[in-house]
TORRO-446320 format. One line per 8 residues: number of its first residue (from 0); their letters; for each residue x, y, z of C-alpha. Coordinates in steps of 0.1 Angstrom, whole numbers, plus 5000, padded with zeros to 4 digits. Example, Ala and Ser with C-alpha at 12.3 -4.5 7.8 and 13.67 -1.06 7.14 Angstrom:
2
0> AS> 5123 4955 5078 ~ 5137 4989 5071
//
This chain:
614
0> XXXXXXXX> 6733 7821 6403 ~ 6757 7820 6430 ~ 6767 7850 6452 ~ 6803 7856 6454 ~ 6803 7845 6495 ~ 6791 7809 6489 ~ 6832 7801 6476 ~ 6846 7820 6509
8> XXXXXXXX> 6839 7781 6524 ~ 6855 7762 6495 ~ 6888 7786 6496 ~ 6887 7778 6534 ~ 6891 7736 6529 ~ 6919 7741 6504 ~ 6938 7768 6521 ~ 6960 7743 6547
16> XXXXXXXX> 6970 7724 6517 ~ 6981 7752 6495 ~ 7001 7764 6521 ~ 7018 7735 6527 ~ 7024 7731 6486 ~ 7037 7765 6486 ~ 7058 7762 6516 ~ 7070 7728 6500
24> XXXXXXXX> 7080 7748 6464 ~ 7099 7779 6483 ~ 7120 7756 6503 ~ 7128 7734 6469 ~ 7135 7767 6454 ~ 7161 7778 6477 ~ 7176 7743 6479 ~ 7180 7750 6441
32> XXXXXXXX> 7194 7787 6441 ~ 7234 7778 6448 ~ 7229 7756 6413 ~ 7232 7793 6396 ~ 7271 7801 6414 ~ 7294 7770 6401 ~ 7323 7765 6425 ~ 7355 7779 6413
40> XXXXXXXX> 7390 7761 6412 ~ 7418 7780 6427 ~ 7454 7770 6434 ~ 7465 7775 6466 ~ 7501 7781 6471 ~ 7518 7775 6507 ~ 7553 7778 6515 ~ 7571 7741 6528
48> XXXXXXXX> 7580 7736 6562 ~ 7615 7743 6561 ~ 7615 7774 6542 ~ 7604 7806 6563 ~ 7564 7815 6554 ~ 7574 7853 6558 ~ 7598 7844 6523 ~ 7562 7835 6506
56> XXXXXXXX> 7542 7867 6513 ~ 7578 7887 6502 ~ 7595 7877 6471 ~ 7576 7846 6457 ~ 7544 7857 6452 ~ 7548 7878 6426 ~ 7570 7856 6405 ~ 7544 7827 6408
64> XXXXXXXX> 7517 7852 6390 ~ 7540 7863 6366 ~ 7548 7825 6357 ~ 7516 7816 6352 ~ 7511 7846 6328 ~ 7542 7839 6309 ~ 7533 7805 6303 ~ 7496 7808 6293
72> XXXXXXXX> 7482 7805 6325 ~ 7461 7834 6325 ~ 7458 7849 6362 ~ 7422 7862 6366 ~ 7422 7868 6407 ~ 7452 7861 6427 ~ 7448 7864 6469 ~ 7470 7864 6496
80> XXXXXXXX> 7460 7843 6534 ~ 7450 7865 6560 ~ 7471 7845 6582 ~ 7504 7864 6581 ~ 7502 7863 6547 ~ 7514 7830 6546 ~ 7497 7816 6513 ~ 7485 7823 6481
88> XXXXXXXX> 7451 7821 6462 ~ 7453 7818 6421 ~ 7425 7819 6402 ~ 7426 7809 6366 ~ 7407 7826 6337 ~ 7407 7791 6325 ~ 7400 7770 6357 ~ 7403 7736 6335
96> XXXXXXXX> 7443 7742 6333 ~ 7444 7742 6369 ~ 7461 7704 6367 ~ 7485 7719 6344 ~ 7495 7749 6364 ~ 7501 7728 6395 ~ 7524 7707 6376 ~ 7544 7736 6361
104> XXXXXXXX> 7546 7754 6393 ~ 7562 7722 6412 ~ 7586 7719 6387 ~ 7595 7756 6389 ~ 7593 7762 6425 ~ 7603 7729 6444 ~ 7606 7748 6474 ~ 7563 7755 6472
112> XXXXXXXX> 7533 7730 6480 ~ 7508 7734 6455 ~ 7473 7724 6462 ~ 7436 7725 6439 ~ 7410 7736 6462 ~ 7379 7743 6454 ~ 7359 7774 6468 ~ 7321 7778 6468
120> XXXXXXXX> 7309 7811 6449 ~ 7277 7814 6465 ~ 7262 7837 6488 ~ 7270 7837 6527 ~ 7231 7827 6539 ~ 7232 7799 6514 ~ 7262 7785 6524 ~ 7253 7793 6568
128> XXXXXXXX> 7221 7768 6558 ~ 7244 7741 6543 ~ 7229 7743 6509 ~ 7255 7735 6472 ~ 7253 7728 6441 ~ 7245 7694 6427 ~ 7277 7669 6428 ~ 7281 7666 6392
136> XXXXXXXX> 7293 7629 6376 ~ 7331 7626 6361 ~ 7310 7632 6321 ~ 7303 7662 6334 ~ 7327 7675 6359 ~ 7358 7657 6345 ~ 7379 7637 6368 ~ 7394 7599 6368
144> XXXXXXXX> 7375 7564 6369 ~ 7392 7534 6381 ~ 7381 7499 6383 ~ 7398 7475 6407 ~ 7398 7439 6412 ~ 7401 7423 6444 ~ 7421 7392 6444 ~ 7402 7374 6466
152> XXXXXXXX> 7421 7336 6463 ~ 7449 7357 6475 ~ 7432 7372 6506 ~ 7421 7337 6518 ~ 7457 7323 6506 ~ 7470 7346 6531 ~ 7447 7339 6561 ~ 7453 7301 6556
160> XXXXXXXX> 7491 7311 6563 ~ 7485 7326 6592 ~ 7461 7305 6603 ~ 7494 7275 6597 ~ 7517 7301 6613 ~ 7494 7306 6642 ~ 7489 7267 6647 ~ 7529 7261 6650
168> XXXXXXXX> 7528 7285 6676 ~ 7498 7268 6693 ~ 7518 7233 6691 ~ 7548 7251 6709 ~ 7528 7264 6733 ~ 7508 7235 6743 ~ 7540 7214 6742 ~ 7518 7190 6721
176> XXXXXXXX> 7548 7162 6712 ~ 7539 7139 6685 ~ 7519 7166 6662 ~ 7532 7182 6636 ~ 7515 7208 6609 ~ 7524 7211 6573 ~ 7510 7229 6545 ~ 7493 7216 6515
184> XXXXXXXX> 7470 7229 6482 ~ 7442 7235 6504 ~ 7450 7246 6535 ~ 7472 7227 6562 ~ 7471 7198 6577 ~ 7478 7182 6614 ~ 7497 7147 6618 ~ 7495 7125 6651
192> XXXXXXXX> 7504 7091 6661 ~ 7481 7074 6684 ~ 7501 7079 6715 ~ 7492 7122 6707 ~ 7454 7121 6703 ~ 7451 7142 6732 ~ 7478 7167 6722 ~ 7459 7169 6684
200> XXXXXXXX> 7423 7173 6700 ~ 7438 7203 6720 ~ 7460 7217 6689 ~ 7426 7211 6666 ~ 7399 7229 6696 ~ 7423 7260 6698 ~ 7428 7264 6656 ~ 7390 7261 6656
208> XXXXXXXX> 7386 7287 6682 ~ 7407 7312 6664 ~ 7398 7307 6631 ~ 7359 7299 6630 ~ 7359 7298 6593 ~ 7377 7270 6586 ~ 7365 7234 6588 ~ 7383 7202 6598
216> XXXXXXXX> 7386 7173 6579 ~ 7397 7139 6601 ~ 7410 7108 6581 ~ 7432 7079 6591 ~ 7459 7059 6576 ~ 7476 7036 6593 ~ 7487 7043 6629 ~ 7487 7082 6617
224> XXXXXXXX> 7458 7106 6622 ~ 7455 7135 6597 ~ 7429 7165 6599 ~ 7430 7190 6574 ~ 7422 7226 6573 ~ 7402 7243 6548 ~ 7377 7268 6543 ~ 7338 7256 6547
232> XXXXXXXX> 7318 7268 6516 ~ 7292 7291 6541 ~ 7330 7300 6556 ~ 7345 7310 6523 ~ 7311 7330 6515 ~ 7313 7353 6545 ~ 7351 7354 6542 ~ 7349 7369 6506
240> XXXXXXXX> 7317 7395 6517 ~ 7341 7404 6549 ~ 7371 7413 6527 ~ 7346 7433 6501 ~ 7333 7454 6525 ~ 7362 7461 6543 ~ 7379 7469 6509 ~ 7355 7491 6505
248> XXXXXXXX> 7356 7509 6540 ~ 7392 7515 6537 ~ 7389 7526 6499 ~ 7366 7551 6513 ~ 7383 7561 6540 ~ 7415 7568 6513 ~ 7398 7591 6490 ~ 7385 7612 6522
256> XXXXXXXX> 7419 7613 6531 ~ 7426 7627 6497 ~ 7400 7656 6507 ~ 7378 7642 6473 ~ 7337 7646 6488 ~ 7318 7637 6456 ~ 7331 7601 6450 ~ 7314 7570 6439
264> XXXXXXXX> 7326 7537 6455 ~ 7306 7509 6445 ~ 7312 7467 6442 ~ 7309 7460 6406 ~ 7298 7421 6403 ~ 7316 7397 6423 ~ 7352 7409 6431 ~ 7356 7443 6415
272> XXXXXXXX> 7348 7480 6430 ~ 7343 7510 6404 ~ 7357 7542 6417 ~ 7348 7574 6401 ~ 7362 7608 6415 ~ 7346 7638 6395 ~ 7366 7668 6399 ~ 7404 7654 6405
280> XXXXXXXX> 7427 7668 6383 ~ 7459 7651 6400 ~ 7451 7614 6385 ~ 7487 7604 6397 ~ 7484 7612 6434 ~ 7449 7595 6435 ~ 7462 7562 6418 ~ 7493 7562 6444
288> XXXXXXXX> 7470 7563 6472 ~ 7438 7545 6462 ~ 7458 7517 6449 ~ 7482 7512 6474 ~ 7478 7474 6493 ~ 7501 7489 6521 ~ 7501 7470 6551 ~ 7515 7475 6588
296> XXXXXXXX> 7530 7450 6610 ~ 7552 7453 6644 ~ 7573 7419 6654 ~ 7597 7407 6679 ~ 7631 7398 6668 ~ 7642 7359 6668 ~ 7672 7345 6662 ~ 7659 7306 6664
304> XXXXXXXX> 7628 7295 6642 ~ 7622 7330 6633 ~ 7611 7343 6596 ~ 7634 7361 6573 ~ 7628 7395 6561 ~ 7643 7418 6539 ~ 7657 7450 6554 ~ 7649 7486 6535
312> XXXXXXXX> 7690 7494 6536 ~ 7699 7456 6525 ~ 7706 7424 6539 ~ 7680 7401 6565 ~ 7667 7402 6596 ~ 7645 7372 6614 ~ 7612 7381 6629 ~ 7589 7362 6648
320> XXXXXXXX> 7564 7359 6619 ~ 7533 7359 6641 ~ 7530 7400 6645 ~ 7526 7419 6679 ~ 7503 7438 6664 ~ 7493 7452 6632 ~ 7480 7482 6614 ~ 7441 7477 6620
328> XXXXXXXX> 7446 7487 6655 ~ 7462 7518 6645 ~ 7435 7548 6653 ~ 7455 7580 6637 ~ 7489 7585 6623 ~ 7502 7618 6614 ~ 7536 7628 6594 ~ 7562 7647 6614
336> XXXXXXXX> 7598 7657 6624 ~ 7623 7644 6649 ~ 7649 7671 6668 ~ 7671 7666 6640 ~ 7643 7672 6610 ~ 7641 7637 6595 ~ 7609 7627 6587 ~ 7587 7601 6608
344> XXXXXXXX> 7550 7588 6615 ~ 7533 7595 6651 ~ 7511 7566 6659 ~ 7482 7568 6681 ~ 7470 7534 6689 ~ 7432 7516 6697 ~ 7427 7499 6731 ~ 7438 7468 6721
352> XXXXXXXX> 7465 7477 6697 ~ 7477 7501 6729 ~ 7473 7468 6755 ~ 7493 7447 6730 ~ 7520 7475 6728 ~ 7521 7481 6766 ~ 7525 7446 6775 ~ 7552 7440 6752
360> XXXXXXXX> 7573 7469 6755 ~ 7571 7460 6793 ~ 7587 7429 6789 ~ 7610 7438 6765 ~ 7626 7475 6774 ~ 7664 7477 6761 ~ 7652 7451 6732 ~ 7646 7456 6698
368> XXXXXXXX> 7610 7456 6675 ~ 7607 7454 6639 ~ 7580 7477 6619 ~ 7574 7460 6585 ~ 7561 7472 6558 ~ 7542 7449 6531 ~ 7525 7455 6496 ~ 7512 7435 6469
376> XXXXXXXX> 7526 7442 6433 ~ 7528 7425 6403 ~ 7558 7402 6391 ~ 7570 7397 6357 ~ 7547 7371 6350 ~ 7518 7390 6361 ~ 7513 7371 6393 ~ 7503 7389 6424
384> XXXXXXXX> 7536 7388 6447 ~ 7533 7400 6483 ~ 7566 7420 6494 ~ 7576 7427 6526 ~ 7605 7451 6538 ~ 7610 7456 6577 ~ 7614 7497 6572 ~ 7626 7505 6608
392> XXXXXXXX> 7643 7487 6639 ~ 7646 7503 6668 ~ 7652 7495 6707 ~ 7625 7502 6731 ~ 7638 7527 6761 ~ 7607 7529 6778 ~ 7577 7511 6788 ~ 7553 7527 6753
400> XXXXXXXX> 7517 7526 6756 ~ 7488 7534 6728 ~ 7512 7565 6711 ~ 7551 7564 6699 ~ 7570 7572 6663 ~ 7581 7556 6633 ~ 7613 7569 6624 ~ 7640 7574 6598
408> XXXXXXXX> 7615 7572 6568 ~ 7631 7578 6537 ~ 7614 7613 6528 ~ 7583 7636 6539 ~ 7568 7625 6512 ~ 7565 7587 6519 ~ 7563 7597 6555 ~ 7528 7613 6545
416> XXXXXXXX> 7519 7590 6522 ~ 7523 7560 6551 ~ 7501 7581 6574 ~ 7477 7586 6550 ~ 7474 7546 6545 ~ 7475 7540 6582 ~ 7445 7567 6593 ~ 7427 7552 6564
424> XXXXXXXX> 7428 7516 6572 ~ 7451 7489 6553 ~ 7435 7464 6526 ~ 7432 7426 6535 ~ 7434 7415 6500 ~ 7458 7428 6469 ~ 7438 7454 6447 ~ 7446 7456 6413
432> XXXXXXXX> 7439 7486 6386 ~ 7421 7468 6358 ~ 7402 7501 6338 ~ 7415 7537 6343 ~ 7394 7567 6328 ~ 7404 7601 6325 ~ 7381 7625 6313 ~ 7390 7662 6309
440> XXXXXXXX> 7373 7695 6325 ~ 7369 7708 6292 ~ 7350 7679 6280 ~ 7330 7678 6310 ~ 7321 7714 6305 ~ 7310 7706 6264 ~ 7288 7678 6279 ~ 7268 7703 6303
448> XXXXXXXX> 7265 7732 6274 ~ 7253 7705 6253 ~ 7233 7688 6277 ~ 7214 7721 6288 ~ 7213 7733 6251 ~ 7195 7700 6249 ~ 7172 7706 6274 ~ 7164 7741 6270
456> XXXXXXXX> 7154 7735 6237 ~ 7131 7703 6249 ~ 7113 7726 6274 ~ 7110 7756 6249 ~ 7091 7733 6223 ~ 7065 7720 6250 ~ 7062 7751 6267 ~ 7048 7766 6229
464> XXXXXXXX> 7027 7741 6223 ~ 7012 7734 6256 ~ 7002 7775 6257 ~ 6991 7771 6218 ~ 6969 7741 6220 ~ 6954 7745 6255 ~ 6953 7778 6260 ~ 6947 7787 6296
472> XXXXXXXX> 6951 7752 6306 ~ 6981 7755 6289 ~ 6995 7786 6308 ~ 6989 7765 6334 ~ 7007 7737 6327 ~ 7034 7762 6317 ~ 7037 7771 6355 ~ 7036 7737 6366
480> XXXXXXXX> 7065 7725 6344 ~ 7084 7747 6355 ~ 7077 7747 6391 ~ 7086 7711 6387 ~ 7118 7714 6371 ~ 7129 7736 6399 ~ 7115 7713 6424 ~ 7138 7683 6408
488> XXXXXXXX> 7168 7708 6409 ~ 7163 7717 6443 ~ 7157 7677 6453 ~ 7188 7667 6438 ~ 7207 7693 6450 ~ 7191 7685 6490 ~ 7200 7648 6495 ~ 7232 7638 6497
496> XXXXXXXX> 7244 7611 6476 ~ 7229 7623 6445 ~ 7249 7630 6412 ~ 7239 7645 6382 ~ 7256 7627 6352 ~ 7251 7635 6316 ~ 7223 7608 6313 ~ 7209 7625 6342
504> XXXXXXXX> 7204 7659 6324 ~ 7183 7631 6295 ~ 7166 7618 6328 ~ 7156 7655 6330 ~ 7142 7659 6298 ~ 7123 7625 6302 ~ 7111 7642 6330 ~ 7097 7671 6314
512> XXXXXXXX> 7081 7650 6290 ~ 7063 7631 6314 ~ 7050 7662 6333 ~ 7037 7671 6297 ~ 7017 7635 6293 ~ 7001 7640 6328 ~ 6986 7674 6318 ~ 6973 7659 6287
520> XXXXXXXX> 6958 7635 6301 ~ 6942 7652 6326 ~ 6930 7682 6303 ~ 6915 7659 6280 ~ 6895 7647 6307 ~ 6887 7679 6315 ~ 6873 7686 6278 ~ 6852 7649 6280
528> XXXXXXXX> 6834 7666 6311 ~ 6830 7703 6296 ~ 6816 7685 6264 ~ 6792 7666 6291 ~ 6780 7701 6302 ~ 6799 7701 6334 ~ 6807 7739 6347 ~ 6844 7746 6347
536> XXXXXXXX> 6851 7742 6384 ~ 6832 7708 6384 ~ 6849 7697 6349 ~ 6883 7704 6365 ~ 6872 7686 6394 ~ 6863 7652 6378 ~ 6892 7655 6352 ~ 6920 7656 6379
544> XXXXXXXX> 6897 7630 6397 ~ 6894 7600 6367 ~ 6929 7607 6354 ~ 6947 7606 6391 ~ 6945 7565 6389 ~ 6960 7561 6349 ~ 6986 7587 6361 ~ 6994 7566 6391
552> XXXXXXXX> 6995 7530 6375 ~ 7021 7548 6346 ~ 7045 7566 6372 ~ 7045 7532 6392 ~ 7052 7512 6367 ~ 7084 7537 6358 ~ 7093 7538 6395 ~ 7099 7497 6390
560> XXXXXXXX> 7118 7503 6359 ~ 7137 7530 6381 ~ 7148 7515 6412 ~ 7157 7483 6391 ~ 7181 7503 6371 ~ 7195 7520 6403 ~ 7195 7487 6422 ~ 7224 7469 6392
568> XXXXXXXX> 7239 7499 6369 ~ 7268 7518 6372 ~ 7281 7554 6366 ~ 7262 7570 6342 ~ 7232 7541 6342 ~ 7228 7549 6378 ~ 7229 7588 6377 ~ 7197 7581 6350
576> XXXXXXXX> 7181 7561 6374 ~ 7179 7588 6402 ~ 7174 7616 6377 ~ 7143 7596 6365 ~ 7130 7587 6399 ~ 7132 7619 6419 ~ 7114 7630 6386 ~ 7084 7608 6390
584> XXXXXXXX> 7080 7623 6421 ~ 7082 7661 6415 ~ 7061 7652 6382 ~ 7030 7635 6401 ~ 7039 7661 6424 ~ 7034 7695 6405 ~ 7014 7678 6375 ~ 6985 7666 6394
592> XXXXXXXX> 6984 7688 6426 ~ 7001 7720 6422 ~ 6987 7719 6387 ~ 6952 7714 6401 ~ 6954 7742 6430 ~ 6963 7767 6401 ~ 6937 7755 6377 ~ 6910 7758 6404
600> XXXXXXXX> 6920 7786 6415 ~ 6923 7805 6383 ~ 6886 7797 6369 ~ 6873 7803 6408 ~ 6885 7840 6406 ~ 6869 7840 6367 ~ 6841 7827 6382 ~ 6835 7852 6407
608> XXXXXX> 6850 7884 6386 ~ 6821 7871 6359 ~ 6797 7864 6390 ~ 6781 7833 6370 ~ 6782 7793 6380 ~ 6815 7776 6385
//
């Protein structure tokens, strides 16, 4: 028999790493405590900028709360701004009409902006350590999916055009006499007659040097030399990954604009990106914006061998079609007001956007620039058209460096709307809106009742039997299911990136099945060795022991399965895949060692409370 200070030693080796589990477990707890205060929905209500804020806070606010009452928009909380009670908060008893209320309130009160915002409900200290809720999916949270193709033949179409607008300009400036450029299915092509095989080696060197992409083609007929452009296969590969990825930059740089944190921008095969923005209740304003193909251009007036382009007002105007500079060199933008209120766009430039601007308006002060404006859209035989408008002309007075206006847009709103596409970066290639998706808050909020209904009702069944059919062990295992649903919570909710979609919450009760499989295993191990004759402690020991490599083989073999799943689904396929991974890991994690620490240390305290052999 052993005396009760021979297990002060063995408490001693496993104390470091049961503080470290339990430091591990409270810090996954907290991480999962805002999950239990949902953000709220509220309407905020500000006054526009030419009607006087003070007329908000005075007569409007009460007649926007008792609209919303009369019309079924049930006022739960309504706040005013601290700020010279500029504004107004609206809370809805129904948060998923919120969409609806905005709508009727701009068509009541035109003078009012009227935003969704979004307001976390949980405490103070949470929020001060940067801790939220998980980012629910759009099946849960509601919101809009779009999926876009990127027209990629067009995006190369269009560099080949510049690349044969470029090259006429590179024959006038070399003064290369005797070559001549024309266009053709492919690309374009240079023609010289003997006496210009110089001049075409010089054209050809400096078309290379500007567009590396491209490869040169030489053949000769006759007296007459002909190379032709075209794009190399390795160039039309890293042409089409450049345009993908800076479709996607920009795209993302849009919906941050639009103030929407919890999107998904993906590519989706070979020329399509899936969008999905959980939470948007304004599908129109996010479809304006997200599939705009706006582009920004400054040129130089020319009267001779210039290009012709429309004007906003009517009639023509001819531009030097190569541009001074264009809108990827544009840094910020912002929407504002000249002396006399009309709406325009201040420009703040990059350095070499800003050196290209400095050096031009220096040589051309009293002379006018052109600002067009270009977007792709769709004709009426469904071809991709690009249209270009020149949306302002205007002299240059001073020498202008990186920061100066566009002005005499045709409204705030498009004034806001251009500055929006500017700070977000314009697309290289035409997007087009192939799948739209809207799913409804209320729906979203039927999937989560159902899906937790689901899940409580999993975890209820395995928590009985698991206490019925193993008893202690079974307590046990109660503990360590649930530490390690909590754990998963609080994981999910900790790394950014992750969203819980309704397959996620069926990731979750995988999860808590396969927590339930690695007790079993290990407690019928544990019996094997008790029927051997093995004392509790020692059974315990050797069960957790022989099972930890089957355990380990069947969670890696799932973490494959996982990662292959995240690696080529989408949406909902995708929010499984995470779900099911970070579950693995919190499974192997409270199932084999939190699970072990209690079990030990449960039959250690029997053992010394009886005073017999462990």
């Amino acid at each position: 028999m052993l005396k009760k200070s021979s297990k002060k030693p063995l408490f001693q080796r496993f104390k470091i790493s049961y503080l470290a589990m339990l430091v591990a477990l409270i810090l996954l707890a907290i991480s999962a405590l805002p999950n239990l205060y949902p953000a709220k929905s509220w309407l905020h209500v500000t006054a526009q900028q030419q009607v006087n804020a003070e007329l908000l806070a005075i007569d409007t606010q009460k007649s926007v709360v008792d609209f919303l009452n009369q019309h079924g928009f049930t006022v739960e909380q309504s706040m005013q701004s601290s700020q010279q009670q500029s504004s107004l908060n609206v809370l809805l008893h129904e948060p998923t009409k919120s969409a609806a209320a905005q709508q009727a309130l701009k068509s009541e009160f035109t003078q009012l902006n009227v935003k969704i915002v979004t307001h976390q409900t949980s405490p103070d200290w949470l929020q001060s350590l940067g801790l939220a809720p998980i980012k629910l999916g759009l099946d849960l949270n509601g919101g809009v999916l779009f999926v876009l193709d990127v027209d990629l033949v067009k995006a190369q179409q269009e560099q080949l055009d510049s690349a044969y607008e470029q090259t006429k300009t590179i024959i006038r400036d070399e003064k290369a006499r005797g070559v001549r450029v024309q266009q053709n299915a492919q690309g374009f092509e240079l023609h010289a007659l003997p006496a210009a095989k110089d001049q075409l080696l010089t054209v050809q060197t400096q078309v290379l040097k500007r567009f590396q992409r491209l490869a040169p083609t030489v053949h000769t007929q006759g007296k007459l030399t002909t190379v032709a452009f075209s794009f190399s296969e390795q160039g039309s590969s890293e042409f089409t990954k450049e345009v993908m990825s800076q479709t996607l930059t920009t795209l993302r740089g849009r919906i941050e604009e639009l103030g929407i944190t919890e999107a998904v921008t993906q590519r989706q095969g070979k020329q399509r990106i899936r969008i999905e923005l959980p939470g948007v209740q304004d599908p129109a304003a996010a479809k304006r914006i997200i599939g705009a193909t706006a582009s920004l251009d400054f040129h130089q007036l020319k009267e001779y061998g210039g290009k012709s382009f429309a004007l906003q007002n009517g009639g023509t105007i001819s531009l030097d079609p190569i541009a001074i500079f264009s809108g990827q060199h544009i840094n910020n933008a912002h929407a504002g007001r000249d002396e006399w209120g009309k709406p325009l766009v201040q420009l703040s430039l990059d350095s070499q956007g800003g050196e290209a601007m400095s050096a031009f308006s220096k040589r051309n002060i009293g002379k006018p620039m052109a600002t067009v404006y270009s977007e792709y859209y769709k004709n009426d035989q469904g071809k991709v058209v690009k249209k270009s408008e020149v949306i302002n002309v205007a002299n240059i007075a001073q020498h202008l460096s990186s920061q100066f206006s566009i002005t005499n847009m045709q409204s705030p709103q498009a004034a806001q709307d251009l500055a929006l596409l500017l700070r977000a970066g314009s697309l290289t290639a035409p997007v087009t809106i192939v799948q739209e998706q809207t799913i409804g808050p209320s729906l979203g909020a039927d999937n989560i009742n159902n899906g937790l209904a689901a899940l409580m009702l999993g975890m209820g069944i395995t928590l009985a039997f698991m206490a019925l059919w193993y008893r202690r062990l079974g307590l046990v295992a109660n503990i360590a299911l649930l530490l390690n649903l909590t754990a998963l919570v609080g994981l999910m909710s900790l790394l950014p990136g992750v969203v819980l979609t309704l397959p996620g919450i069926a990731g979750l009760v995988l999860t808590i099945g396969m927590a339930v499989d690695t007790n079993v295993i290990i407690f019928e191990r544990i019996k094997e060795e008790r029927r051997k004759g093995r004392a509790p402690y020692q059974a315990i020991e050797q069960g957790y022991k022989q099972a930890f490599s089957t355990i380990f083989d069947a969670n890696i073999t799932t973490m494959i399965t996982a990662v292959i799943l995240y690696g080529i689904g989408y949406g909902p396929v995708k929010g499984f895949a995470i779900t099911l991974a970070l579950g693995l890991i919190t499974s192997v994690f409270t199932g084999v060692y939190v699970s072990k620490a209690l079990s030990q240390t449960v039959y250690l305290k029997l053992a010394n409370k009886r005073g017999v052999n462990a």
